[in-house]
C-alpha positions, 0 to 999 in steps of 0.5 A: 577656496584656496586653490580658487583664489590662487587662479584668480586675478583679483578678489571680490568683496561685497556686502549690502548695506542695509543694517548696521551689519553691512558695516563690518568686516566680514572675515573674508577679506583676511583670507583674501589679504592673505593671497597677494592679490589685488581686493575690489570692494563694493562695501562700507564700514570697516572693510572698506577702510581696511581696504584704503588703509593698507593700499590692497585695492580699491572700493566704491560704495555697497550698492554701488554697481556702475562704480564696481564696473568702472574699478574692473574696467580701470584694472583690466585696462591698468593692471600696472597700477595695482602691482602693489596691491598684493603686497599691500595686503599680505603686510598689512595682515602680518601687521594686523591679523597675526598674533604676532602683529597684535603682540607688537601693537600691545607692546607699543601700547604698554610702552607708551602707557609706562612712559606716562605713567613715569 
């Protein structure tokens, strides 16, 4: 899929909202911060705030067709405004995803723990 994601412009991500299912994260979207591209969502829970939260892109409501066109047609008429984006992504998954990222968050946790304990 990699090779696919690479000639891509932008990514995709949607998923119905019919049960409590619809409100996770599907792990998709990790690989997808991982490519530096620009993510469009027509998703709720928490992939919809991952995608707010880091900037990679922006979502509408799961279902909601006519706000997903409207999200394409803004990038395809305004690819400046979302040059950021890519970026955005790659760092919040360094930040989020990784080893690395759940080390350090543990770390600030165990910190602040031990100063309260003093």
């Amino acid at each position: 899929m990699g090779k696919f994601y690479k000639k891509a412009d932008a990514l995709l991500i949607t998923l119905r909202c019919i049960n409590e299912i619809g409100k996770t994260m599907p792990t998709k979207l990790e690989t997808y911060m991982t490519t530096g591209k620009p993510i469009f969502g027509a998703i709720n829970g928490a992939a919809e705030e991952v995608i707010r939260e880091s900037d990679c892109g922006r979502t509408v409501r799961a279902g909601d067709y006519m706000g997903l066109a409207n999200l394409m047609k803004d990038y395809i008429e305004h690819p400046e405004n979302y040059i950021h984006c890519g970026e955005n992504a790659k760092q919040y998954f360094a930040d989020n995803f990784t080893l690395e990222g759940h080390v350090d968050w543990l770390e600030g946790e165990f910190r602040q723990l031990a100063g309260m304990v003093r």
